[in-house]
C-alpha positions as a Markdown table, in Angstrom:
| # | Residue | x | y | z |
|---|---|---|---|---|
| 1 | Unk | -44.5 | 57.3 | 38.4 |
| 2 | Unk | -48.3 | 58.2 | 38.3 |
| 3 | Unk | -50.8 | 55.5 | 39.5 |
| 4 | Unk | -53.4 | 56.9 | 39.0 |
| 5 | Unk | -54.8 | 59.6 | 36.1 |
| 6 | Unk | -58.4 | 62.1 | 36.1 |
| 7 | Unk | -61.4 | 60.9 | 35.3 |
| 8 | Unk | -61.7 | 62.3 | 31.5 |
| 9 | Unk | -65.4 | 62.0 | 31.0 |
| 10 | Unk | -66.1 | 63.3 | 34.7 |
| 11 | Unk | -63.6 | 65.7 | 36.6 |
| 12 | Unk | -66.0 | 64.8 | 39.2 |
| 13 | Unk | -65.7 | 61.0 | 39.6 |
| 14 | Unk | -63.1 | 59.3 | 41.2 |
| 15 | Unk | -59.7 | 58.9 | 39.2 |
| 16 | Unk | -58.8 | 56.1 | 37.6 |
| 17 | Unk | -56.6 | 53.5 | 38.5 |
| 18 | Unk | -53.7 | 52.9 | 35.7 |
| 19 | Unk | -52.7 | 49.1 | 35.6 |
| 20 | Unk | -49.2 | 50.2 | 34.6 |
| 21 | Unk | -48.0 | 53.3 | 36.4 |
| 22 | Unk | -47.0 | 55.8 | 33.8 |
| 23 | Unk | -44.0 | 57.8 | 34.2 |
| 24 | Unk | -44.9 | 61.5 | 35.1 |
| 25 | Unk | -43.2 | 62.9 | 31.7 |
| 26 | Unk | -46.1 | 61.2 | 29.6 |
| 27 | Unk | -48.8 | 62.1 | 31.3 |
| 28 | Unk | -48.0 | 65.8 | 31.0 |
| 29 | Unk | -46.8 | 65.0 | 27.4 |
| 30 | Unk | -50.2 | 63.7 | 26.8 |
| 31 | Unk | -51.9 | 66.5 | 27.9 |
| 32 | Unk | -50.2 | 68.8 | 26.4 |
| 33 | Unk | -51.1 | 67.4 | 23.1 |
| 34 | Unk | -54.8 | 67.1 | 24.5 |
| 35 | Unk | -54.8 | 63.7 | 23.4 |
| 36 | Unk | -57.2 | 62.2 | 25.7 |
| 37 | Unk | -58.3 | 58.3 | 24.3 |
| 38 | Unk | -55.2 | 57.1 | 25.8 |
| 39 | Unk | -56.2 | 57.5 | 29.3 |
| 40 | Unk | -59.4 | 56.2 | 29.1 |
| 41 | Unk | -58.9 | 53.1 | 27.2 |
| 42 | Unk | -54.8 | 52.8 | 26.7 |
| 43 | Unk | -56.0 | 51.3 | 23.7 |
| 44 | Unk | -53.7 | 52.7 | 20.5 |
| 45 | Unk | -54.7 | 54.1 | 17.6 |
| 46 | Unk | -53.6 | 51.3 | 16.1 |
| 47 | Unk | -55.6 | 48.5 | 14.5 |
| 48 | Unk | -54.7 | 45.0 | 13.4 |
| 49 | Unk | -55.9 | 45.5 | 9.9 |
| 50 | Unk | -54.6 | 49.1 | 9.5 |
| 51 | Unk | -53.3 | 49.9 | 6.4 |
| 52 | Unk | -51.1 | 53.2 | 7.3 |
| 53 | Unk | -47.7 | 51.8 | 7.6 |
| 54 | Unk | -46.5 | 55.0 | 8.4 |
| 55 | Unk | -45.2 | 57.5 | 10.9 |
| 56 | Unk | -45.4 | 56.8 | 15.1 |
| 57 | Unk | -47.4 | 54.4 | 14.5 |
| 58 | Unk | -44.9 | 52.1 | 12.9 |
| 59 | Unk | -42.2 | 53.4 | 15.0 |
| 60 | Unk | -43.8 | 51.8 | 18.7 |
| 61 | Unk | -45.0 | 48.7 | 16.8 |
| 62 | Unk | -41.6 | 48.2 | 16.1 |
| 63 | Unk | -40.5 | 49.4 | 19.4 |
| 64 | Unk | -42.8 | 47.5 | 21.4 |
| 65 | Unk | -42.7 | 44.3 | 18.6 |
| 66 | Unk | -38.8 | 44.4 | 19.2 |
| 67 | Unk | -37.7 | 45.6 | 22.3 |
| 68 | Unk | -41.0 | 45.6 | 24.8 |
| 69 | Unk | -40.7 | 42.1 | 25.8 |
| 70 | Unk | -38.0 | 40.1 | 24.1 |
| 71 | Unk | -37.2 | 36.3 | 25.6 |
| 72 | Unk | -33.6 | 34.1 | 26.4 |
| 73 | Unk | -32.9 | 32.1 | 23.6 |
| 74 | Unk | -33.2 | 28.8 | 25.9 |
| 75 | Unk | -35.0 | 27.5 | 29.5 |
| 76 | Unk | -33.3 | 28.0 | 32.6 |
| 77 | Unk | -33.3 | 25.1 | 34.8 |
| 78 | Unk | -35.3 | 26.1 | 38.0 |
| 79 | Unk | -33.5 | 24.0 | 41.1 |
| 80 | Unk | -29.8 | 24.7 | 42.1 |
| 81 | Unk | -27.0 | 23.4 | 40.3 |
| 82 | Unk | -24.1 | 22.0 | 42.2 |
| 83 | Unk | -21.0 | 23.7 | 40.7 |
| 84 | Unk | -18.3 | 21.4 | 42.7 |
| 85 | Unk | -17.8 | 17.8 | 40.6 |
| 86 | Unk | -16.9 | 15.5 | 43.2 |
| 87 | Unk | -15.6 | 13.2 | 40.9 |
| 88 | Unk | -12.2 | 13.8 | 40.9 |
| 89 | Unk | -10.9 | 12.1 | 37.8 |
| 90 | Unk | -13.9 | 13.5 | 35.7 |
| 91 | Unk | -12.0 | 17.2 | 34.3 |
| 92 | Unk | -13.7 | 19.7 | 32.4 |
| 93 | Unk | -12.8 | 21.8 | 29.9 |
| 94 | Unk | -10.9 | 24.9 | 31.5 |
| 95 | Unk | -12.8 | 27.3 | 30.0 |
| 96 | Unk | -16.1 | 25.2 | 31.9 |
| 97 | Unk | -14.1 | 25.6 | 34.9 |
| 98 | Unk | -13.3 | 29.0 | 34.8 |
| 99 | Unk | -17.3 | 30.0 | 34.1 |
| 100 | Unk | -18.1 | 28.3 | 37.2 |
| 101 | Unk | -16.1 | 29.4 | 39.2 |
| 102 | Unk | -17.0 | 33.3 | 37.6 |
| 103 | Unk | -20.7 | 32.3 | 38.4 |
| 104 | Unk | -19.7 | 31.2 | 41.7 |
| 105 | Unk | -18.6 | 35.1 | 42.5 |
| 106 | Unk | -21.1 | 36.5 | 41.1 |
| 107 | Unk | -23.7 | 34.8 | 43.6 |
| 108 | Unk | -21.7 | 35.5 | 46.3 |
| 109 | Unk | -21.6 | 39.4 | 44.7 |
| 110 | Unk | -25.5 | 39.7 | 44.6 |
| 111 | Unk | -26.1 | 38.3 | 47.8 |
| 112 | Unk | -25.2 | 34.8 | 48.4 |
| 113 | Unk | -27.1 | 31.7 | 48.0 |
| 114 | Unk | -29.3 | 31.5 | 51.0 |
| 115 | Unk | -30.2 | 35.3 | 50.3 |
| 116 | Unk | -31.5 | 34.2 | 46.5 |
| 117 | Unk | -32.8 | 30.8 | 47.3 |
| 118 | Unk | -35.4 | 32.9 | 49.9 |
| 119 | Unk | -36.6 | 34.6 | 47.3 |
| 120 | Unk | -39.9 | 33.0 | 46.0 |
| 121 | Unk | -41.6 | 35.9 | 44.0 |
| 122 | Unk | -40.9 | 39.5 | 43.1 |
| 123 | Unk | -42.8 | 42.4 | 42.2 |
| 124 | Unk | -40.9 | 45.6 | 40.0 |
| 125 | Unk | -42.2 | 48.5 | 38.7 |
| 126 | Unk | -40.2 | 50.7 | 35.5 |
| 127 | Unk | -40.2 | 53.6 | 33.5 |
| 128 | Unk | -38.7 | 53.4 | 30.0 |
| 129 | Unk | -37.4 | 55.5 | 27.5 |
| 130 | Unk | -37.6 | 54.3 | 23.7 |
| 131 | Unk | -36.0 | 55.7 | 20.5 |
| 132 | Unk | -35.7 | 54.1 | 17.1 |
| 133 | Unk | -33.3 | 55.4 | 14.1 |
| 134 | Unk | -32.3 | 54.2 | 10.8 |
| 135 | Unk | -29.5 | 53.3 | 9.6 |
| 136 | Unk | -29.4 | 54.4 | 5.5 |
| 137 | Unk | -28.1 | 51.0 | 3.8 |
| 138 | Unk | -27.6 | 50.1 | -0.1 |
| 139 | Unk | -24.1 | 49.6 | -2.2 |
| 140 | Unk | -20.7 | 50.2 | -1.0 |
| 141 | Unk | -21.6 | 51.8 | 2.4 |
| 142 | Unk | -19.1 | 50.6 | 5.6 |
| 143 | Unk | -18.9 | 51.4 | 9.2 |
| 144 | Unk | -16.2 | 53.6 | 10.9 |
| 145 | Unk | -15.9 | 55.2 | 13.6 |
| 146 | Unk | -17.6 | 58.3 | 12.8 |
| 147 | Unk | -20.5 | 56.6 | 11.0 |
| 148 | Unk | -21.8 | 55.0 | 8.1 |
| 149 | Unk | -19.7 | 56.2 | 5.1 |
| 150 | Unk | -20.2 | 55.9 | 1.6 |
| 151 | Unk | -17.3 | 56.8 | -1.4 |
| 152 | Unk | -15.6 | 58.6 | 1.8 |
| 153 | Unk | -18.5 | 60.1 | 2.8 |
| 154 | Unk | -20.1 | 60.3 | 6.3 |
| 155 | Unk | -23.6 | 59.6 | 5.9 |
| 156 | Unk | -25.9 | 60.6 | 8.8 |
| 157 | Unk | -28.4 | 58.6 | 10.7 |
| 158 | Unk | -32.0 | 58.6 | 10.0 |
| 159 | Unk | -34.2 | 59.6 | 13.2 |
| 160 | Unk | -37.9 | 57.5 | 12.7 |
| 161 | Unk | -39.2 | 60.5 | 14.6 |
| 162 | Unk | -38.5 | 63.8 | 15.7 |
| 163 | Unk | -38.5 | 63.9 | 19.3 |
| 164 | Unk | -36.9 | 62.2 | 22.4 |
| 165 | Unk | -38.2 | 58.9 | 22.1 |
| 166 | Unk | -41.3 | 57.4 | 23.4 |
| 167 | Unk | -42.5 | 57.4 | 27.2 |
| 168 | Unk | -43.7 | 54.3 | 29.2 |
| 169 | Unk | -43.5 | 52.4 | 32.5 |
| 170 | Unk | -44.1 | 48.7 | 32.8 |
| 171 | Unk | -45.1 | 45.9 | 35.6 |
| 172 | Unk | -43.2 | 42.4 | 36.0 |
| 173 | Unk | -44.4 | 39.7 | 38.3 |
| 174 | Unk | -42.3 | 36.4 | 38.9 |
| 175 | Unk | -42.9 | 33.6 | 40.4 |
| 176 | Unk | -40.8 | 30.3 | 40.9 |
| 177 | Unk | -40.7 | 28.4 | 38.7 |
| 178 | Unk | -40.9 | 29.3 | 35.4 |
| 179 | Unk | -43.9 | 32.1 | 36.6 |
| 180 | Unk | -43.9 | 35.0 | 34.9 |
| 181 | Unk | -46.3 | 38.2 | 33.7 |
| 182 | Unk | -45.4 | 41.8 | 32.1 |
| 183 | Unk | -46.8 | 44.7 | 30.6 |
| 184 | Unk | -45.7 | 47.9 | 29.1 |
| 185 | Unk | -47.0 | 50.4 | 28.2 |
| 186 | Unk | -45.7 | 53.3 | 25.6 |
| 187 | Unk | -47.0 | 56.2 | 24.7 |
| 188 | Unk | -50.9 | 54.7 | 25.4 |
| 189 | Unk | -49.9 | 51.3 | 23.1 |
| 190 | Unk | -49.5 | 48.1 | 25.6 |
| 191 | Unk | -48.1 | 44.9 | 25.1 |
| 192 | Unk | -48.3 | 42.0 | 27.5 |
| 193 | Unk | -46.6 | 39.1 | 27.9 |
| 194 | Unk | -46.3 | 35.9 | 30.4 |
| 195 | Unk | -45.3 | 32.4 | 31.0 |
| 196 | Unk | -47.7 | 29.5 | 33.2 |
| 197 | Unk | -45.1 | 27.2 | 33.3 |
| 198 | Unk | -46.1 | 25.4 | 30.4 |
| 199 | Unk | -46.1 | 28.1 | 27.5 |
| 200 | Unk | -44.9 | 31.4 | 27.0 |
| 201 | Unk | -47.3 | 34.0 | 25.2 |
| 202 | Unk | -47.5 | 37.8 | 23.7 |
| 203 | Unk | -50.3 | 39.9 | 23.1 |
| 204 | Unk | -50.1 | 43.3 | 21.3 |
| 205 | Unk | -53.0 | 45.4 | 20.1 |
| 206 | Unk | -52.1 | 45.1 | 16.6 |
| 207 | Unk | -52.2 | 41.0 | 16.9 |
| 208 | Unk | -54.1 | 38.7 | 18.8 |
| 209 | Unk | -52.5 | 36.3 | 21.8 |
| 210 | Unk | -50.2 | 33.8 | 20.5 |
| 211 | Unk | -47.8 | 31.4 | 22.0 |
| 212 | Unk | -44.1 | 30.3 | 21.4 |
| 213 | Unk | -42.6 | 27.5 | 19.7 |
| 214 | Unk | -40.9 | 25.2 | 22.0 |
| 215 | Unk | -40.6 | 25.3 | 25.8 |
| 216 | Unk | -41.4 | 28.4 | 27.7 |
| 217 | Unk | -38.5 | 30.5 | 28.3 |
| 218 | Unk | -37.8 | 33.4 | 30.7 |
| 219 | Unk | -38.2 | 37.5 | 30.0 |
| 220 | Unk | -34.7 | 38.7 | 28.8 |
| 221 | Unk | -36.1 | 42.1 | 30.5 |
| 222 | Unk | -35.8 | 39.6 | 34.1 |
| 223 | Unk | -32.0 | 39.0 | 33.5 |
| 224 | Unk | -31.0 | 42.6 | 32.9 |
| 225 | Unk | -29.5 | 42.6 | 36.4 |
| 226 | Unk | -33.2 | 42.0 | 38.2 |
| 227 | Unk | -33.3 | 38.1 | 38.7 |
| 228 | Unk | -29.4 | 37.3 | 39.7 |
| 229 | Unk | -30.6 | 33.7 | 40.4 |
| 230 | Unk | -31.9 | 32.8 | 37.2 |
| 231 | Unk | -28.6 | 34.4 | 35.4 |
| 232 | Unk | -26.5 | 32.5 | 37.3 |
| 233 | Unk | -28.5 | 29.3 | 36.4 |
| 234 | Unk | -28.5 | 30.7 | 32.5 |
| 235 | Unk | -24.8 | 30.8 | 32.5 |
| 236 | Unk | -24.3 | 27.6 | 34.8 |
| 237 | Unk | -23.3 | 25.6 | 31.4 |
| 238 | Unk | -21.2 | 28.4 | 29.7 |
| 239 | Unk | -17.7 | 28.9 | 28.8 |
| 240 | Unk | -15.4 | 31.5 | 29.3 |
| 241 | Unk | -13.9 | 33.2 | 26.1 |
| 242 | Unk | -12.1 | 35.3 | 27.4 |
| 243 | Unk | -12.0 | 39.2 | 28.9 |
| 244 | Unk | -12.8 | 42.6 | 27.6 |
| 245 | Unk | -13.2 | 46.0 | 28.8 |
| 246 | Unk | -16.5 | 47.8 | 28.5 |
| 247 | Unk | -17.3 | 51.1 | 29.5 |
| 248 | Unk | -13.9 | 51.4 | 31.1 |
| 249 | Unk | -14.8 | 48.5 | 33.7 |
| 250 | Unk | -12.4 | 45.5 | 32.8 |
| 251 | Unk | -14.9 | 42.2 | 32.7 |
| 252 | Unk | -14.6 | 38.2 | 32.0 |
| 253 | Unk | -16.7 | 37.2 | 29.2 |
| 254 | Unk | -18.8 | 33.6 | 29.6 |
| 255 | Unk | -20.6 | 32.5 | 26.3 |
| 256 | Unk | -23.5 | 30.0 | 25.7 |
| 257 | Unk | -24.7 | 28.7 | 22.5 |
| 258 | Unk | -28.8 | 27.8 | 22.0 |
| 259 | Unk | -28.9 | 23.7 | 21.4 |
| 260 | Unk | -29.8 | 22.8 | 18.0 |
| 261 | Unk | -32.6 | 20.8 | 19.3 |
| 262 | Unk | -33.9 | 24.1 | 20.7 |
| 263 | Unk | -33.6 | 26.0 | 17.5 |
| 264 | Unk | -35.4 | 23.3 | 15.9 |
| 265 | Unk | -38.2 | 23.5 | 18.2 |
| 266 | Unk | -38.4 | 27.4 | 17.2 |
| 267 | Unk | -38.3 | 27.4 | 13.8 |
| 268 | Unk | -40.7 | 26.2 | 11.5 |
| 269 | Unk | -40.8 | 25.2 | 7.2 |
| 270 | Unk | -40.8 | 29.4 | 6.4 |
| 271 | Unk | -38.6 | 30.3 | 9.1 |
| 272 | Unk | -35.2 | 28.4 | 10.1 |
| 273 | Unk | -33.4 | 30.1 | 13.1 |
| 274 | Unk | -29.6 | 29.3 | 12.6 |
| 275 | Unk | -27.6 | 30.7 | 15.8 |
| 276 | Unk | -28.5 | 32.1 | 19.0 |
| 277 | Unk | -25.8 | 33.4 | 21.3 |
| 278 | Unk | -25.6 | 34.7 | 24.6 |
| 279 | Unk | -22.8 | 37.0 | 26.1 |
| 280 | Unk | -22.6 | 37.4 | 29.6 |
| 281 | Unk | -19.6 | 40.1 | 30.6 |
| 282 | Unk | -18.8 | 40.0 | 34.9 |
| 283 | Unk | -17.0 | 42.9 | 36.4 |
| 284 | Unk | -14.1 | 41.6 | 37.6 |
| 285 | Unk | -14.3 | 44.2 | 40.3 |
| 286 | Unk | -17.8 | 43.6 | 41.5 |
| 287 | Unk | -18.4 | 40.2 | 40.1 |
| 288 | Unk | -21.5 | 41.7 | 39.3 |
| 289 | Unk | -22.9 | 41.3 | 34.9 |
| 290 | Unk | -22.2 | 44.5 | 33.7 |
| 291 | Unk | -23.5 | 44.0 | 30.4 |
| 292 | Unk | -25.7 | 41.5 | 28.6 |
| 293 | Unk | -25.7 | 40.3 | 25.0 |
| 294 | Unk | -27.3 | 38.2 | 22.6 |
| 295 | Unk | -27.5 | 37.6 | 19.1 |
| 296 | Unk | -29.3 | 35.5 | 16.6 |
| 297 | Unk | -29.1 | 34.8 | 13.1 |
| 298 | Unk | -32.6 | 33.6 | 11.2 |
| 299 | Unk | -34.0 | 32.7 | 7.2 |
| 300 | Unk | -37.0 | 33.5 | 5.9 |
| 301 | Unk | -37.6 | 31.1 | 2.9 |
| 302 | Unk | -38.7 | 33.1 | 0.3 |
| 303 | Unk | -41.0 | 31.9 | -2.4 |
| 304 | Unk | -38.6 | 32.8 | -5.2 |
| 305 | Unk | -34.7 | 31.7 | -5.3 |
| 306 | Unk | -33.7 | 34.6 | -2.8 |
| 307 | Unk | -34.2 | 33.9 | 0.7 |
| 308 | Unk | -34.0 | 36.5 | 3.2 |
| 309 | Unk | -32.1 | 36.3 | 6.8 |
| 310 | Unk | -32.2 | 38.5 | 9.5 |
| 311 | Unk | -29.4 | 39.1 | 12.2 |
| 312 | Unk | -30.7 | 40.7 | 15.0 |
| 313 | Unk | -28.2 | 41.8 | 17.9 |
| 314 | Unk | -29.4 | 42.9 | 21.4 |
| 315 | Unk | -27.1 | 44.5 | 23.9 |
| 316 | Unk | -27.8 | 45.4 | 27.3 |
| 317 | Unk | -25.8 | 47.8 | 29.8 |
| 318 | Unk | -26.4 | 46.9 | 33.7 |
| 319 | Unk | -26.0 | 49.5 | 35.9 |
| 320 | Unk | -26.9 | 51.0 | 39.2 |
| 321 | Unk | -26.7 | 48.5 | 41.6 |
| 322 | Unk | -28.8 | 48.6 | 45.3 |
| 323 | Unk | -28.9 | 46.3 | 47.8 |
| 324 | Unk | -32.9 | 45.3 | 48.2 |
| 325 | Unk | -33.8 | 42.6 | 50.9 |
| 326 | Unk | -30.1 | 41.8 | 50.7 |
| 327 | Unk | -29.9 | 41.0 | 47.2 |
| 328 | Unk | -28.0 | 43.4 | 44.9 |
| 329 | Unk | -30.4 | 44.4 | 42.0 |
| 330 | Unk | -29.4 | 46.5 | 39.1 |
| 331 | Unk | -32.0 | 49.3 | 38.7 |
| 332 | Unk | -31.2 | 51.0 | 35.4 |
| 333 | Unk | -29.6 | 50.3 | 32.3 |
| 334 | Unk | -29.6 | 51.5 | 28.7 |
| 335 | Unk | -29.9 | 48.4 | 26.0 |
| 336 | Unk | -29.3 | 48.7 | 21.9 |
| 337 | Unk | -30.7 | 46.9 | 19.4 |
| 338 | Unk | -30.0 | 46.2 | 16.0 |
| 339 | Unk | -31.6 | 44.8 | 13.4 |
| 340 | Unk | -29.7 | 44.2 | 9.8 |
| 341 | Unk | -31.8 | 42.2 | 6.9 |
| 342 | Unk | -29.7 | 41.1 | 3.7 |
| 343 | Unk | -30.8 | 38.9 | 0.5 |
| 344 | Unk | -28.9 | 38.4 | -2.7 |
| 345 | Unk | -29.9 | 41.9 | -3.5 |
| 346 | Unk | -27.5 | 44.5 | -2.3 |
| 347 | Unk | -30.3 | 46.8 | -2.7 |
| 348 | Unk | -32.4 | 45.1 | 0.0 |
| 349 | Unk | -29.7 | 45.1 | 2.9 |
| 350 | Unk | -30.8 | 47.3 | 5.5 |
| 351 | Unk | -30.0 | 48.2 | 9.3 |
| 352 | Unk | -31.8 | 49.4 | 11.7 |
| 353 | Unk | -31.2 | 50.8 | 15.1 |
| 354 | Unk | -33.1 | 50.9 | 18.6 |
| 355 | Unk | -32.4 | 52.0 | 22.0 |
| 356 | Unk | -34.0 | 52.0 | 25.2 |
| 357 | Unk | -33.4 | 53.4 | 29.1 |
| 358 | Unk | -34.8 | 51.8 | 31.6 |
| 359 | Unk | -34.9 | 52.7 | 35.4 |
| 360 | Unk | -36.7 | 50.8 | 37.9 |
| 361 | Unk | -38.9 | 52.8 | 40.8 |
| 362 | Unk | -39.8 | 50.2 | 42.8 |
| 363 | Unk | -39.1 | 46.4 | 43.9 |
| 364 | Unk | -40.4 | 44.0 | 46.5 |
| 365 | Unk | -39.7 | 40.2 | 47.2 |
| 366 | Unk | -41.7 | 37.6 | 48.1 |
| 367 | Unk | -45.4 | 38.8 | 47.5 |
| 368 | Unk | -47.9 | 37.4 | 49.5 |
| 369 | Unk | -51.6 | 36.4 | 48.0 |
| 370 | Unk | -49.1 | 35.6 | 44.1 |
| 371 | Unk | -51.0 | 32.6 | 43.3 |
| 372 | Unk | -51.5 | 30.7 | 39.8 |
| 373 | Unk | -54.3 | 32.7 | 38.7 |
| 374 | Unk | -51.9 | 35.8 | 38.3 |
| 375 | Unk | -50.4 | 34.0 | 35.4 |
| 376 | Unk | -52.9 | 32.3 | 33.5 |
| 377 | Unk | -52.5 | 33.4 | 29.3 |
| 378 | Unk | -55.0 | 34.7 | 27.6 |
| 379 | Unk | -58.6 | 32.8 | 27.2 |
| 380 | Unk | -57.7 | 33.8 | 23.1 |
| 381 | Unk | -54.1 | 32.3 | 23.1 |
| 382 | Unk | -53.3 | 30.9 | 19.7 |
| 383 | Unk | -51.5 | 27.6 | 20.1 |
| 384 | Unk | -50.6 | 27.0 | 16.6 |
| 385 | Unk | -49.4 | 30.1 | 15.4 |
| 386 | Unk | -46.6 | 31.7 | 16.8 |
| 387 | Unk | -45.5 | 34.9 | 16.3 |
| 388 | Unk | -42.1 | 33.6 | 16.1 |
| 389 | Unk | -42.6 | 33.0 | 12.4 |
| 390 | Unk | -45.6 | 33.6 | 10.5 |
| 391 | Unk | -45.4 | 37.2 | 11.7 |
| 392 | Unk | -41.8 | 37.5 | 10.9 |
| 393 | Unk | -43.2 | 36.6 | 7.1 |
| 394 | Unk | -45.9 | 39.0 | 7.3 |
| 395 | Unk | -43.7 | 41.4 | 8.2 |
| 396 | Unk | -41.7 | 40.7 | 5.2 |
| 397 | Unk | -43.9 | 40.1 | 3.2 |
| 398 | Unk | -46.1 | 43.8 | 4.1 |
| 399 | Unk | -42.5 | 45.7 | 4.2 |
| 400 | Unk | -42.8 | 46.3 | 0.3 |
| 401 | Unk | -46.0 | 48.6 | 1.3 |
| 402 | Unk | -44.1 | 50.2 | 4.2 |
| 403 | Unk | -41.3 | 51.1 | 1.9 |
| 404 | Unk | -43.5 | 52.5 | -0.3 |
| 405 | Unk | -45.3 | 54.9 | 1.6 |
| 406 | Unk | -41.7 | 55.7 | 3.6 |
| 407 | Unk | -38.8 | 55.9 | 1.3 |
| 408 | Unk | -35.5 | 55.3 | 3.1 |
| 409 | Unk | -37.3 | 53.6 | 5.9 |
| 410 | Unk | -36.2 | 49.6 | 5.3 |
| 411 | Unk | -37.6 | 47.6 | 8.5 |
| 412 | Unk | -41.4 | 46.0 | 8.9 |
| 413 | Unk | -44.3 | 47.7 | 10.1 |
| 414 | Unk | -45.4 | 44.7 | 12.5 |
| 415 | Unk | -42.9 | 42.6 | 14.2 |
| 416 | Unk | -39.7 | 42.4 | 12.4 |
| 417 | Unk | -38.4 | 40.4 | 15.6 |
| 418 | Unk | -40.3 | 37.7 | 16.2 |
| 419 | Unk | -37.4 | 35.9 | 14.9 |
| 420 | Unk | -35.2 | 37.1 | 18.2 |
| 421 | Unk | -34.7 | 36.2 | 21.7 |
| 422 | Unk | -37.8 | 37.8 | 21.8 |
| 423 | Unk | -40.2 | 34.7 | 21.5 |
């Protein structure tokens, strides 16, 4: 990872200091293409009021919109939850039980209690690796196993770009409780995000600061194998469904539904959220979350008599594990994303696909001078709006032009997933 880049305007000046270290592939990728605003500013070509819908530029919006900084459908209590009922007459369901007790093993598999309960702050440091594709949708096509197919037909996936995908590296801070800050960066576009305590915000350069609806809630990014404390609180209230093998590694599999009360609090009169799930699979070998999954179903009430919804299905492979400080954190992991839209109109069904690699290069605990100031949102938060809806209807409403300009292409130039764990 490179911290620090030439001076552009004087290869005699000191060099600049990057706030998020970029990954050493972009930086020669950059200057290669002699693209040089990037490293000055790492402000993107992109504008909130642009009106070219096509092309890279709507590819990382839609990265960065859906997968740069995505959030846990519900809060995660912050103090330590006593899994043994001492009451011995008051039984739980088995399937309670058994989650427990799973959660139960995975602490003790990542380090123990004392080991995570020391832990007051962390610092990590990432490089990622983003592609988007696209799936073709309309009449008659179904899934099997070597693709989408149509009248017998295998139709091929759409790539968004030609390429690899796009380059990036990204900064998280935590703090307990409920302290959080993140920024990534993508091929010179960056996207921030945070939590105080109190509200949870995102700021992208196409869109000014804005909070979510409802209580703040943690970085999905922080339970991809990073923060085993708050993952064992998440799934502290789960049930076990059951087991499964994936990736040849045979795991149990706790679920956890989103309260209605906290959908409610998320949605708003254009946008109801229906569902939100939460898969957690646990090696049965390690006792360590081997993948991570979540999905959530939401409608866009249309103007007209045809509402839209949107599914939107994240899953997350954790892998790597290293033992840091005595805790056993997961430092890479590839996570998919799909996004399928349907109406009444066959013709207006569409899926889309996204995927990213992730790999962290450095990690620390406990991080002295991590005070409150380090968190603080934006002086231009938006505490009304929230990106949660009104730009999941802009992006619906704006996806006619998109479409226009790029035939085939079916998803929204802004944020088609503000509508997902993501805020």
């Amino acid at each position: 990872m490179r911290t620090l880049c030439p001076n552009l305007a004087n290869q005699d000046a000191l060099e600049t200091v990057l706030e998020v270290p970029i990954p050493e592939e972009s930086f020669h990728a950059t200057n290669d293409t002699n693209s040089t605003a990037s490293w000055r500013s790492m402000k993107p070509p992109i504008t909130p009021h642009s009106t070219d819908y096509g092309g890279r530029n709507a590819e990382i919006q839609l990265l960065l919109g859906v997968v740069g900084a995505p959030l846990i459908p519900l809060p995660i209590p912050s103090g330590h939850p006593n899994f043994i009922n001492p009451n011995i007459n008051d039984h739980q369901p088995i399937e309670a039980s058994m989650a427990k007790y799973i959660v139960q093993q995975y602490i003790a598999a990542t380090g123990g209690e004392r080991a995570l309960n020391s832990v007051d702050s962390m610092f990590a440091v990432g490089k990622v690796k983003m592609v988007a594709s696209e799936f073709i949708a309309g009449d008659g096509i179904s899934m099997n196993c070597n693709g989408l197919s149509l009248g017998g037909s295998v139709m091929k996936i759409k790539s968004v770009r030609n390429g690899g995908g796009e380059m990036g590296g990204f900064v998280l801070w935590q703090k307990r409780p409920n302290l959080w800050s993140f920024e990534l960066v993508v091929s010179g576009c960056k996207i921030s995000a945070g939590s105080d305590g109190k509200v949870a915000w995102r700021q992208t350069p196409w869109h000014q600061s804005h909070a979510s609806r409802g209580p703040p809630r943690p970085l999905r990014r922080s339970l991809q194998g990073l923060d085993p404390r708050s993952t064992a609180n998440l799934f502290t209230n789960s049930i076990c469904v059951g087991e499964k093998t994936i990736n040849g590694e045979d795991c149990f599999v706790l679920k956890l539904e989103a309260e209605p009360s906290s959908l409610k609090q998320r949605s708003s009169s254009n946008v109801e959220i229906i569902h939100h799930t939460v898969w957690g699979y646990f090696s049965q070998r390690t006792g360590l979350l081997h993948h991570l999954k979540d999905s959530h179903l939401i409608k866009i009430k249309a103007l007209g008599s045809d509402n839209v919804f949107w599914e939107t299905t994240m899953e997350s492979l954790v892998q790597d594990y290293r033992v840091v400080d005595g805790i056993n954190i997961a430092h890479g992991g590839r996570t998919t994303v799909s996004l399928f839209r349907s109406g009444e109109k066959s013709e207006s069904h569409s899926r889309t696909k996204m995927e990213e690699v992730w790999m962290i290069e450095d990690l620390d605990f406990n991080i002295k001078g991590l005070s409150m100031d380090c968190f603080l949102p934006p002086s231009d938060l938006k505490k009304v709006v929230d990106q949660e809806t009104d730009d999941v209807v802009s992006s619906d409403t704006r996806n006619a032009q998109f479409t226009s300009k790029n035939r085939g292409m079916r998803f929204g130039v802004s944020k088609v997933m503000d509508f997902d764990p993501t805020r």
